[in-house]
PDB file of N, CA, C and O in Angstrom:
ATOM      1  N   UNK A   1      96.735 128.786  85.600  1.00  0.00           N
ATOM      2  CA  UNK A   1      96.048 130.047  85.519  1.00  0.00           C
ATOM      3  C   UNK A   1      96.418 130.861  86.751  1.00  0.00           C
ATOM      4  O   UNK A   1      96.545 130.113  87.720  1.00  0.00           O
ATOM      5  N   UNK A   2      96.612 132.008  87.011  1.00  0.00           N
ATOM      6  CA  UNK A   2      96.854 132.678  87.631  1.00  0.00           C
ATOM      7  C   UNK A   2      95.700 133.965  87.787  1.00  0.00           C
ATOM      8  O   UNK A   2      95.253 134.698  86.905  1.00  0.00           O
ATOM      9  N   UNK A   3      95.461 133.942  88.985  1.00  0.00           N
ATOM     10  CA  UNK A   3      94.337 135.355  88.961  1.00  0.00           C
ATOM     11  C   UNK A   3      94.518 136.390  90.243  1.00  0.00           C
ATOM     12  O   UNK A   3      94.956 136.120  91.362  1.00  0.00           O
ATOM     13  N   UNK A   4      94.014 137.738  89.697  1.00  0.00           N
ATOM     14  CA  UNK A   4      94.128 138.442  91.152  1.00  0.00           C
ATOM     15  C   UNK A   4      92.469 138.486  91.826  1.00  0.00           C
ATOM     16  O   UNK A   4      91.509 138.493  91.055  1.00  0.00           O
ATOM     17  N   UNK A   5      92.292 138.513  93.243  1.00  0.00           N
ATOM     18  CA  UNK A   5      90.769 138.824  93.765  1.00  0.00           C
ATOM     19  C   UNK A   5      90.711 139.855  93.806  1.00  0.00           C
ATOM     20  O   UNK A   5      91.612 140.367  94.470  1.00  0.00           O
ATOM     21  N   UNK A   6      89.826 140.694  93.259  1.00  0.00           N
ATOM     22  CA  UNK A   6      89.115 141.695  93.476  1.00  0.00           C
ATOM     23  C   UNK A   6      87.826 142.432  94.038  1.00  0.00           C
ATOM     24  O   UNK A   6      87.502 143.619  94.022  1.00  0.00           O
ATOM     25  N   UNK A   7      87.116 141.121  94.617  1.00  0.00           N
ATOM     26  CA  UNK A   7      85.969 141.289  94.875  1.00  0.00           C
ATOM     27  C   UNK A   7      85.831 139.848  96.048  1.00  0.00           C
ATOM     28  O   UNK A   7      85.896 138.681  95.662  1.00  0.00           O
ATOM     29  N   UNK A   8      85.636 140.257  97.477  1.00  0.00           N
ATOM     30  CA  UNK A   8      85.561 139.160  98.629  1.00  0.00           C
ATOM     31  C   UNK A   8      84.283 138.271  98.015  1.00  0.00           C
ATOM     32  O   UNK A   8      83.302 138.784  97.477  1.00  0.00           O
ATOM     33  N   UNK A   9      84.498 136.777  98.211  1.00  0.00           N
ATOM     34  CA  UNK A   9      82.883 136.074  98.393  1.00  0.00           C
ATOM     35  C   UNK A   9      83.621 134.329  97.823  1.00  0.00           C
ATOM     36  O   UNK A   9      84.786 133.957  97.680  1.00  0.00           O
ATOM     37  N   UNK A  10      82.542 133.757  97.664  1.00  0.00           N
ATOM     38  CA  UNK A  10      82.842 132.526  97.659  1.00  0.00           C
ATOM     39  C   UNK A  10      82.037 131.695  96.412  1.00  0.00           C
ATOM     40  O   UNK A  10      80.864 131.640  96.043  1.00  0.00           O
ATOM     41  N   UNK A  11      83.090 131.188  96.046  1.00  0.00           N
ATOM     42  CA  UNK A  11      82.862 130.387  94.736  1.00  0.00           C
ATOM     43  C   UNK A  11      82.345 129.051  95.048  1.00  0.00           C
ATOM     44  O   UNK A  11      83.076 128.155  95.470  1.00  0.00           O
ATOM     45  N   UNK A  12      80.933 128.896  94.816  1.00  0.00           N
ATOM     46  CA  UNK A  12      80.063 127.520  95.104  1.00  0.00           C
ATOM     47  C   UNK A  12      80.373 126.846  93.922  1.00  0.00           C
ATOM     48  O   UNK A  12      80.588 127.290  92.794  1.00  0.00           O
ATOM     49  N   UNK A  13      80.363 125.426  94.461  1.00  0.00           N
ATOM     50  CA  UNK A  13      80.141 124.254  93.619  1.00  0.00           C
ATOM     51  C   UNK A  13      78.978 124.429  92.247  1.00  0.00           C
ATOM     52  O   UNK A  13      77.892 124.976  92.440  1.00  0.00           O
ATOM     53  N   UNK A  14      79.333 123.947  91.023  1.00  0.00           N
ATOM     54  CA  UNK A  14      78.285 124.191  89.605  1.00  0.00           C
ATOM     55  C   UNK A  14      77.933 125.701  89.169  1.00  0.00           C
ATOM     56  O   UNK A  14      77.210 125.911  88.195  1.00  0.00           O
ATOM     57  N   UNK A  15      78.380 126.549  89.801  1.00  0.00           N
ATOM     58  CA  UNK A  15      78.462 128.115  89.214  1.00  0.00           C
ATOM     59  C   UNK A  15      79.514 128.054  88.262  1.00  0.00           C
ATOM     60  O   UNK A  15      80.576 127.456  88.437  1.00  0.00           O
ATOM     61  N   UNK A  16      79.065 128.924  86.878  1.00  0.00           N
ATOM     62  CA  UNK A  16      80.060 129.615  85.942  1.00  0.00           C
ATOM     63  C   UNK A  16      80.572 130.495  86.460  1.00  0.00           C
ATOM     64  O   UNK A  16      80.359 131.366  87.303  1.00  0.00           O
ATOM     65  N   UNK A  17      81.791 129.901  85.391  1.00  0.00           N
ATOM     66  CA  UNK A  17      82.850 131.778  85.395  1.00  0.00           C
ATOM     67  C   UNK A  17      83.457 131.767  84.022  1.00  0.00           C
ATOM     68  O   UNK A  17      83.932 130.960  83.223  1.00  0.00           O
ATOM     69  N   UNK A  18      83.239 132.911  84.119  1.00  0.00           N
ATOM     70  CA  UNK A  18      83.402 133.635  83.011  1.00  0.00           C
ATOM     71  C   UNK A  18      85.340 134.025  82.446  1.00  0.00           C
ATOM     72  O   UNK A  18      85.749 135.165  82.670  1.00  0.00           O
ATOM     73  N   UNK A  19      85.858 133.473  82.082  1.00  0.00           N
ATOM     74  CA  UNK A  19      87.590 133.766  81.373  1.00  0.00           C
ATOM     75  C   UNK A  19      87.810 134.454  80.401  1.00  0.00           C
ATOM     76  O   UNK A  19      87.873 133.734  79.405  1.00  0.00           O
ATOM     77  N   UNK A  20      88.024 135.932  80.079  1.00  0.00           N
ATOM     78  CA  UNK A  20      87.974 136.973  78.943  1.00  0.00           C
ATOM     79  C   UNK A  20      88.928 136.044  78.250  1.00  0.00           C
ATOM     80  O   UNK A  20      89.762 135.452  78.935  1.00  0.00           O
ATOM     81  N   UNK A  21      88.873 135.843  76.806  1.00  0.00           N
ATOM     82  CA  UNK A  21      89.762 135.548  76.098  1.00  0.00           C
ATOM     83  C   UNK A  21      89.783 133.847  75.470  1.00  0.00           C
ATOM     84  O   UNK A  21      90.330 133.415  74.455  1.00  0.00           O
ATOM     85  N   UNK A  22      89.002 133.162  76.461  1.00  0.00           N
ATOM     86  CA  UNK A  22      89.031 131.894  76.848  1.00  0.00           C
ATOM     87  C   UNK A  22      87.940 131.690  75.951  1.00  0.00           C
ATOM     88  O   UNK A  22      86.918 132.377  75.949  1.00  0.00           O
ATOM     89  N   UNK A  23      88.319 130.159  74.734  1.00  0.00           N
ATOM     90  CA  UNK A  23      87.657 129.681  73.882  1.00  0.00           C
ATOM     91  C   UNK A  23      86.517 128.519  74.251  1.00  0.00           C
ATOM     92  O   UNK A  23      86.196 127.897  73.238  1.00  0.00           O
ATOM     93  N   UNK A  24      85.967 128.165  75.218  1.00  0.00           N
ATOM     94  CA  UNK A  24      85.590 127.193  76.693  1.00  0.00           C
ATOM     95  C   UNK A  24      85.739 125.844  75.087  1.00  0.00           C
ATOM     96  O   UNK A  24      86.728 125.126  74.942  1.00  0.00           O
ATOM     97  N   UNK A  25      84.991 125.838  74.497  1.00  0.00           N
ATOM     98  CA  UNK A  25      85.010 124.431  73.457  1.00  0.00           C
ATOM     99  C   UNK A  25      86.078 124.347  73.144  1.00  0.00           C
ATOM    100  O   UNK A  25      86.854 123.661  73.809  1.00  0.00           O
ATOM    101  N   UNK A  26      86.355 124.806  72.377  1.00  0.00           N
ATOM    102  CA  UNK A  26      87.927 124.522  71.852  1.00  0.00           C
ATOM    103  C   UNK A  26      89.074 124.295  72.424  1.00  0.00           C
ATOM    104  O   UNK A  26      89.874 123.367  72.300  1.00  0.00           O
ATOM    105  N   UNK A  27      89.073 125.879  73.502  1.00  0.00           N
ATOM    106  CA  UNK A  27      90.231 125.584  74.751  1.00  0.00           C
ATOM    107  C   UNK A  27      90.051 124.493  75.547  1.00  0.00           C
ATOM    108  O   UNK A  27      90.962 123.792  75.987  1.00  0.00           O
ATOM    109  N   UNK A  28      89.217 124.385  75.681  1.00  0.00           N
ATOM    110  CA  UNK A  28      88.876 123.202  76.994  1.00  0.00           C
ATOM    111  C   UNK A  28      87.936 121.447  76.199  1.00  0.00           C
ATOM    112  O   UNK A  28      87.396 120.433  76.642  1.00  0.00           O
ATOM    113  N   UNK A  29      88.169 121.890  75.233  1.00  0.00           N
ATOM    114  CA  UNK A  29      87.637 120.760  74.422  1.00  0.00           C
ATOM    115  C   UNK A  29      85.875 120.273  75.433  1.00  0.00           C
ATOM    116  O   UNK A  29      85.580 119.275  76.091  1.00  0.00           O
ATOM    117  N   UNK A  30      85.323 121.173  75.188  1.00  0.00           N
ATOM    118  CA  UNK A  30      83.965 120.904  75.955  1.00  0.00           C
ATOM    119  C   UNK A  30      82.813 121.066  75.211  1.00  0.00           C
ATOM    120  O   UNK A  30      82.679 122.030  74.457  1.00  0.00           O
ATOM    121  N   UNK A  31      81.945 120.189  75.355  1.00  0.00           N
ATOM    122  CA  UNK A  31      80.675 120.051  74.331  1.00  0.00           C
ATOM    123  C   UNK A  31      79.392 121.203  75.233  1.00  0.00           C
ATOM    124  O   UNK A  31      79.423 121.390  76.449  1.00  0.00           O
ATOM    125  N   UNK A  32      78.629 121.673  74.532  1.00  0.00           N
ATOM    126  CA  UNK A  32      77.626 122.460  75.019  1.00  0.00           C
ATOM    127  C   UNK A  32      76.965 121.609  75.823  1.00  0.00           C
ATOM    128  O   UNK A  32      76.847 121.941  77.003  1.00  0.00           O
ATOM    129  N   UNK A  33      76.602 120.799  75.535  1.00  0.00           N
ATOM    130  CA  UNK A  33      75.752 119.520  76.281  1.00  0.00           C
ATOM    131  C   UNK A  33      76.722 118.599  77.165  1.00  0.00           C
ATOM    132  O   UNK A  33      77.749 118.037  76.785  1.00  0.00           O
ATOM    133  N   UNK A  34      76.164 118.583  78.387  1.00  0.00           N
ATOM    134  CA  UNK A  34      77.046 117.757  79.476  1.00  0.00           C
ATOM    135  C   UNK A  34      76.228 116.464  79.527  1.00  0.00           C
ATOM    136  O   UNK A  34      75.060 116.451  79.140  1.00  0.00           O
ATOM    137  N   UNK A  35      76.768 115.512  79.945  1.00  0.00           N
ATOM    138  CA  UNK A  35      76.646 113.524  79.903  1.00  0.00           C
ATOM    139  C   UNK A  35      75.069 113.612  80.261  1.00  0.00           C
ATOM    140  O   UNK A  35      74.334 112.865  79.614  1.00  0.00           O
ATOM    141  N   UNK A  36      74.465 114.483  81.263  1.00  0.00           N
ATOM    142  CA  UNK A  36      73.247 114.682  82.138  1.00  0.00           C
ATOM    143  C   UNK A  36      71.991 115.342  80.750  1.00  0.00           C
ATOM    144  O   UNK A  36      70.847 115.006  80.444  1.00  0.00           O
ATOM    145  N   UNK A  37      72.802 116.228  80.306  1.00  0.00           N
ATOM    146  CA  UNK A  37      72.450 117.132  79.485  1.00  0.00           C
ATOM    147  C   UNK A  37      71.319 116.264  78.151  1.00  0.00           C
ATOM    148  O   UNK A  37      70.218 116.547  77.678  1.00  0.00           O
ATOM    149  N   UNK A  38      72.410 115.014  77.910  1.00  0.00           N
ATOM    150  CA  UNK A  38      72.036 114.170  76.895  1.00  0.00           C
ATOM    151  C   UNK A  38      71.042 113.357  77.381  1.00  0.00           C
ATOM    152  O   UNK A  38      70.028 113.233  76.695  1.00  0.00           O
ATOM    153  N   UNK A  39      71.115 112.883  78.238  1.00  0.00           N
ATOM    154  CA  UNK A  39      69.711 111.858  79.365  1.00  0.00           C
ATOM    155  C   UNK A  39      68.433 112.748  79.012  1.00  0.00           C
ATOM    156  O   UNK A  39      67.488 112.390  78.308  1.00  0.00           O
ATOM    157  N   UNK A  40      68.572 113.787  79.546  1.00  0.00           N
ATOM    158  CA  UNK A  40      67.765 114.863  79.893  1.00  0.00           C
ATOM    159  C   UNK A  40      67.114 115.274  78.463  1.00  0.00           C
ATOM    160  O   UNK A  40      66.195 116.089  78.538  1.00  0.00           O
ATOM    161  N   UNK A  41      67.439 114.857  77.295  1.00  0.00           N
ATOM    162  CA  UNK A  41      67.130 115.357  75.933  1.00  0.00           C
ATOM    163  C   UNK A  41      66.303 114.184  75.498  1.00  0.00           C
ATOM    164  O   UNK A  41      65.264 114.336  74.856  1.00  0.00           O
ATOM    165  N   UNK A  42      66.890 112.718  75.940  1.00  0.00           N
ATOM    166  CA  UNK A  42      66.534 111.731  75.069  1.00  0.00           C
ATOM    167  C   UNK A  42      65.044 111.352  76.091  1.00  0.00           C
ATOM    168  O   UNK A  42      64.068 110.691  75.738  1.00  0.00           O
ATOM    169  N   UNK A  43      65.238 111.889  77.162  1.00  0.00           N
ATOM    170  CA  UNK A  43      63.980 111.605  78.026  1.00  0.00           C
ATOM    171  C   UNK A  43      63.090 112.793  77.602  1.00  0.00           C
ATOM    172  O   UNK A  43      62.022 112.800  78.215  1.00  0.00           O
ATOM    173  N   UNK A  44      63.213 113.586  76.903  1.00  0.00           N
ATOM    174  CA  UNK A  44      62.151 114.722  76.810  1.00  0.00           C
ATOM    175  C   UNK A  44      61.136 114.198  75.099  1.00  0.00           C
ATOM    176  O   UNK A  44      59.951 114.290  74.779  1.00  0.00           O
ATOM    177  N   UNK A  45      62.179 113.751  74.508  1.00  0.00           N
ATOM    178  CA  UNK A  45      61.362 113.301  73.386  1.00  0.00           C
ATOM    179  C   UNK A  45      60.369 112.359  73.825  1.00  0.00           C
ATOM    180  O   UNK A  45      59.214 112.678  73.541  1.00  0.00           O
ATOM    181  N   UNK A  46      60.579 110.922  74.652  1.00  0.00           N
ATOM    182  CA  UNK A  46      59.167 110.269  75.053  1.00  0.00           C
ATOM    183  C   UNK A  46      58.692 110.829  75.885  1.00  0.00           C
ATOM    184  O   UNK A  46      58.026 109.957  76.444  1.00  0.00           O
ATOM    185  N   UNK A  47      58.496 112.036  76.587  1.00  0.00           N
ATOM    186  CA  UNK A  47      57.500 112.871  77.715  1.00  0.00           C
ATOM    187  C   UNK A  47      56.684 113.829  76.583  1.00  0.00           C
ATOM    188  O   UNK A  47      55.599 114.332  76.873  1.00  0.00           O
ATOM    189  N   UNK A  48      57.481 114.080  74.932  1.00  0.00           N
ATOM    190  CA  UNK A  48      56.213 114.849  74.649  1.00  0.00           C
ATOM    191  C   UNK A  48      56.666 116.365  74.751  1.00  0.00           C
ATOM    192  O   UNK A  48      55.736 117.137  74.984  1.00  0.00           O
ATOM    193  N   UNK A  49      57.918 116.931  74.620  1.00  0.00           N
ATOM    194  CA  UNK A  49      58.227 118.118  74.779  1.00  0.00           C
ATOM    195  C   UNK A  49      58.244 118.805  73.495  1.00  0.00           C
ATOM    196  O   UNK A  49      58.764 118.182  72.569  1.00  0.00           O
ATOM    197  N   UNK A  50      57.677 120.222  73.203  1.00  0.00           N
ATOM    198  CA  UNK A  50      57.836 120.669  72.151  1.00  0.00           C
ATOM    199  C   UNK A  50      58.683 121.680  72.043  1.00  0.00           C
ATOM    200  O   UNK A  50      58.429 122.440  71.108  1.00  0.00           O
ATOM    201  N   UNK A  51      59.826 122.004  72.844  1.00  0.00           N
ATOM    202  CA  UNK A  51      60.647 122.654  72.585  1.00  0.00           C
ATOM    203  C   UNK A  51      62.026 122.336  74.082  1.00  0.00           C
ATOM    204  O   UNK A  51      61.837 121.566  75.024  1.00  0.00           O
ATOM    205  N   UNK A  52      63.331 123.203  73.852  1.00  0.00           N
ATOM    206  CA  UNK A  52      63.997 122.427  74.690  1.00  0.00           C
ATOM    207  C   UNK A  52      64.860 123.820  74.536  1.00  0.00           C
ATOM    208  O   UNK A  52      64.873 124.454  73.481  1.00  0.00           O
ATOM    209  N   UNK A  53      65.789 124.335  76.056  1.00  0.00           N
ATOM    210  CA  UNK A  53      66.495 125.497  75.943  1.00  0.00           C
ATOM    211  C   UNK A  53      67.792 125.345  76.233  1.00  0.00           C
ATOM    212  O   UNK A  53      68.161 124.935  77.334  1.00  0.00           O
ATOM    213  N   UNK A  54      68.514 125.627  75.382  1.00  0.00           N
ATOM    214  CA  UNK A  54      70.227 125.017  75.537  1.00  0.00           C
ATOM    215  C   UNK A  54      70.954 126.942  76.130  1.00  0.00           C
ATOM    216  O   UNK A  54      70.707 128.123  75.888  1.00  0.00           O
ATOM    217  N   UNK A  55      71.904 126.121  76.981  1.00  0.00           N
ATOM    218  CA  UNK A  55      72.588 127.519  77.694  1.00  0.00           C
ATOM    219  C   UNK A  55      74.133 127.885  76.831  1.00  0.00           C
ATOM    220  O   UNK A  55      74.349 126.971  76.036  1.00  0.00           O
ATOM    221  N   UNK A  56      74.829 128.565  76.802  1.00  0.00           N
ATOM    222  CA  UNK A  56      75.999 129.027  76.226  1.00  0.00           C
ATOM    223  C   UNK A  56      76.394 128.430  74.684  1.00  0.00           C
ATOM    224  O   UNK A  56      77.465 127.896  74.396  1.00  0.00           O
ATOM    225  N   UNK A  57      75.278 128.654  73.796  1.00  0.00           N
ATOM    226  CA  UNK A  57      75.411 128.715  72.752  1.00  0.00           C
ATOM    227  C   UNK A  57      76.166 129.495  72.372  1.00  0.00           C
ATOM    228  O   UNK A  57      76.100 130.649  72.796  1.00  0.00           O
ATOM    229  N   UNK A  58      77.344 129.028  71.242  1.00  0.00           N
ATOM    230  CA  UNK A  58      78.271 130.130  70.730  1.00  0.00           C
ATOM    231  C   UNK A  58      78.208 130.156  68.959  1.00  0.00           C
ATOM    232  O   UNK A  58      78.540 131.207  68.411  1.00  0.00           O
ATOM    233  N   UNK A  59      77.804 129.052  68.160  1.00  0.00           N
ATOM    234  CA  UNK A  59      77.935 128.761  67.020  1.00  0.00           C
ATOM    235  C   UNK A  59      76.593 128.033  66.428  1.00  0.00           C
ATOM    236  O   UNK A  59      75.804 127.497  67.205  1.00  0.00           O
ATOM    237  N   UNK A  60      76.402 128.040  65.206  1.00  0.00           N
ATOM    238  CA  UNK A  60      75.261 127.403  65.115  1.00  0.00           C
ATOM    239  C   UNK A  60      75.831 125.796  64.871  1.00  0.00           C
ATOM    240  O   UNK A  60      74.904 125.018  64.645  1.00  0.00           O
ATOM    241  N   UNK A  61      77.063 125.229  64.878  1.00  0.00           N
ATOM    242  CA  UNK A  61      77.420 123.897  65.173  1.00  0.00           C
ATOM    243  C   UNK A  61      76.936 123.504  66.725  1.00  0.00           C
ATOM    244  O   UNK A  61      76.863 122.310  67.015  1.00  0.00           O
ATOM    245  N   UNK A  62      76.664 124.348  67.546  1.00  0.00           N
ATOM    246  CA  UNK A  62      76.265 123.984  69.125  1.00  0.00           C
ATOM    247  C   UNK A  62      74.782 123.438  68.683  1.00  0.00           C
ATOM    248  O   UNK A  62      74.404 122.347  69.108  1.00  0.00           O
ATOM    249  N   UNK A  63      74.001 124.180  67.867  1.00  0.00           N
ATOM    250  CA  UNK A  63      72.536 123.934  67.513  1.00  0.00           C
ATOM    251  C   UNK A  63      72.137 122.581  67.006  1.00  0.00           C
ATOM    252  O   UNK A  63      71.379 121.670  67.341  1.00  0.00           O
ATOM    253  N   UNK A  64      73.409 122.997  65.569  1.00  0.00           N
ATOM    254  CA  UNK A  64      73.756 121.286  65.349  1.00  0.00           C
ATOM    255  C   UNK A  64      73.396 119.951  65.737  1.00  0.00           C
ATOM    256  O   UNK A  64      72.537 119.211  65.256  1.00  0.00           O
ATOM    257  N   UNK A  65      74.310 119.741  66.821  1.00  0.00           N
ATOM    258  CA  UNK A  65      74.794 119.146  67.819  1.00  0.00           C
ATOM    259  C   UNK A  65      73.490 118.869  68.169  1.00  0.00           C
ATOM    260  O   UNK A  65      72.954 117.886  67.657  1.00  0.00           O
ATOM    261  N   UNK A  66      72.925 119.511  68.895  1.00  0.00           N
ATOM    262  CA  UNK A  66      71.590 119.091  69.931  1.00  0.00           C
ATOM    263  C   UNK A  66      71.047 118.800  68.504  1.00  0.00           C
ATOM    264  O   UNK A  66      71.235 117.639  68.142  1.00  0.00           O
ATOM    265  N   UNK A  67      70.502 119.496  67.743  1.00  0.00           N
ATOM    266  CA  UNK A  67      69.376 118.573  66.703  1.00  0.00           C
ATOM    267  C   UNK A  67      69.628 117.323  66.268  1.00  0.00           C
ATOM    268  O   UNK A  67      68.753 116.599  65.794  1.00  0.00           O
ATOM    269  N   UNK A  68      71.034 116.941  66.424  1.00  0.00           N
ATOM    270  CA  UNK A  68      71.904 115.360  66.152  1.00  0.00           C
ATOM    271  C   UNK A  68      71.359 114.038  67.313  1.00  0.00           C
ATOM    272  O   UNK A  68      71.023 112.854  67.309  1.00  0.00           O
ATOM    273  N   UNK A  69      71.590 115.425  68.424  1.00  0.00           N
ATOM    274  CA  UNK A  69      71.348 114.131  69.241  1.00  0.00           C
ATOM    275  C   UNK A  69      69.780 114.134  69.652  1.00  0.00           C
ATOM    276  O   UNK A  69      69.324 113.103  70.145  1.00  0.00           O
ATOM    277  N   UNK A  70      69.079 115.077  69.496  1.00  0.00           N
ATOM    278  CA  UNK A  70      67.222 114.457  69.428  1.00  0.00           C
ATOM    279  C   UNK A  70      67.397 113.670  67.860  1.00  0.00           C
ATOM    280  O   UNK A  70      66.759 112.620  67.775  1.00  0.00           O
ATOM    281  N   UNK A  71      67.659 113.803  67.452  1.00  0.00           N
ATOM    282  CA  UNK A  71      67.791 112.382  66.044  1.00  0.00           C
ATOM    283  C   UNK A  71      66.473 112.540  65.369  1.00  0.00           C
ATOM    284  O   UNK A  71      65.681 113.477  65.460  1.00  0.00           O
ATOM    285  N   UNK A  72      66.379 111.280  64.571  1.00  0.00           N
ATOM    286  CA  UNK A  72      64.533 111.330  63.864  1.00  0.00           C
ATOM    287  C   UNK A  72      63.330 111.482  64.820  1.00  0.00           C
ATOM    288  O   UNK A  72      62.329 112.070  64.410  1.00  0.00           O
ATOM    289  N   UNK A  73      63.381 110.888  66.310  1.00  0.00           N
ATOM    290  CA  UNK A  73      62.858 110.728  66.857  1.00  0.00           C
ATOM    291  C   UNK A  73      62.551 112.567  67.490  1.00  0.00           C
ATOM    292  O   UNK A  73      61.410 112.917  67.792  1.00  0.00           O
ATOM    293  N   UNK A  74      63.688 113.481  67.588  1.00  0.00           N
ATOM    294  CA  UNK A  74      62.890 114.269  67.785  1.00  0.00           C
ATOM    295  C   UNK A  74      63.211 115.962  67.317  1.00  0.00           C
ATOM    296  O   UNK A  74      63.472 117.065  67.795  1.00  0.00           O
ATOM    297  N   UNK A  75      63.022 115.386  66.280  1.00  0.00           N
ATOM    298  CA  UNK A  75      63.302 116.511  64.820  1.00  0.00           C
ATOM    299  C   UNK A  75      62.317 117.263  64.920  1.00  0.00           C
ATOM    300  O   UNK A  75      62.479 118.299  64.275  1.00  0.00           O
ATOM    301  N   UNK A  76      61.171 117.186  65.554  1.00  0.00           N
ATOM    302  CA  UNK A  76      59.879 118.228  65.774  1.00  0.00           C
ATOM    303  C   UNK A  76      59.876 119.448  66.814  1.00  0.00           C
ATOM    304  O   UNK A  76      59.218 120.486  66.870  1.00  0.00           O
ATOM    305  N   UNK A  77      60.936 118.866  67.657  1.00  0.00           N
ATOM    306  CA  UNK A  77      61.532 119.784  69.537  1.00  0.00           C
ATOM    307  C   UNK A  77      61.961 121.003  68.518  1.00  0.00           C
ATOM    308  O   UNK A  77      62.550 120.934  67.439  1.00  0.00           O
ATOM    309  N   UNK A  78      61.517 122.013  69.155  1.00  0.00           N
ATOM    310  CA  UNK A  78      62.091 123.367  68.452  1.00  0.00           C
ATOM    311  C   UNK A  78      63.343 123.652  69.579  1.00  0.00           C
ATOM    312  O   UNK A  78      63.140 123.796  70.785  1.00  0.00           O
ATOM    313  N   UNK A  79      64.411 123.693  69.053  1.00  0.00           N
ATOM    314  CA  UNK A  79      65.352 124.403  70.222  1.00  0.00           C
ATOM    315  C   UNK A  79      65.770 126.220  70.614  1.00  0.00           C
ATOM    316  O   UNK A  79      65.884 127.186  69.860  1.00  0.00           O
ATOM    317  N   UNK A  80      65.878 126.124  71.748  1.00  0.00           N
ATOM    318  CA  UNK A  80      65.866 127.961  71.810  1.00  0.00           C
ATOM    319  C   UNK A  80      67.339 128.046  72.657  1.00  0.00           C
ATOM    320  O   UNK A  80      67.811 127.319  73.531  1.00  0.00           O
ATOM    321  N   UNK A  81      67.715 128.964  72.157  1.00  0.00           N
ATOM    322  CA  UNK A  81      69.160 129.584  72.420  1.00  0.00           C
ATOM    323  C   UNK A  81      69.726 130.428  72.837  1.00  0.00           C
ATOM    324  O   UNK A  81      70.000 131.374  72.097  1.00  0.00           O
ATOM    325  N   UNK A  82      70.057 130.424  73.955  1.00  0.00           N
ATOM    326  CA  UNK A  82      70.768 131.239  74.937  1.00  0.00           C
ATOM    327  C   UNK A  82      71.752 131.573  74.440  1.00  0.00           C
ATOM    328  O   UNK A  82      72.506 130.654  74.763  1.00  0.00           O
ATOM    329  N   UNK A  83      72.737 132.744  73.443  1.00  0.00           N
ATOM    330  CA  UNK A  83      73.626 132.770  72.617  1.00  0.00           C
ATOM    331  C   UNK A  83      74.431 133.299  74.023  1.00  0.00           C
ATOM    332  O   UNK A  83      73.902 133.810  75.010  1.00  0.00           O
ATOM    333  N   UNK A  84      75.836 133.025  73.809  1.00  0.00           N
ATOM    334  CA  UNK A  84      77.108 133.624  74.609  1.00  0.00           C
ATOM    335  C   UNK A  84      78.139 133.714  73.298  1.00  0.00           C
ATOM    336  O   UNK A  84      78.638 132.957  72.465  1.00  0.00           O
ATOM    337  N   UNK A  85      78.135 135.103  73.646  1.00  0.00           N
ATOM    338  CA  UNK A  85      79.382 135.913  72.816  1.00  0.00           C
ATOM    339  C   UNK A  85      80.891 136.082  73.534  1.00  0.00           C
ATOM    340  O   UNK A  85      81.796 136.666  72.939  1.00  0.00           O
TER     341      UNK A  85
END
């Protein structure tokens, strides 16, 4: 990748960025949900959570996905969606 700076400052560790053009799943073969992401889901069903907020939703296969992995156990979690276009 090649880029020009246009703007001085400093790129911290776990911040997004944003690539016009760039497919992030597909191009980069990346799941909406990160390894942490999934812990963090399967521990919310035995704490009792009734809903759960997923970030850079692009498709309703991303929605999918998370309702797959709360499973039977937690088919009741309403999920809410941060859509990215």
């Amino acid at each position: 990748m090649i880029c020009r700076v246009e703007n001085d400052g400093e790129i911290k560790e776990n911040k997004p960025i944003y690539i016009p053009g760039l497919d992030w799943q597909k191009d980069l073969k990346l799941s909406v949900l990160a390894n942490n992401d999934v812990k963090v889901l399967h521990n919310s069903i035995n704490h009792g959570v009734h809903m759960v907020a997923v970030s850079c939703v692009e498709s309703k296969d991303d929605i999918h996905y998370v309702r797959k992995v709360l499973g039977m156990k937690g088919q009741h979690i309403k999920i809410l969606a941060k859509l990215q276009s």
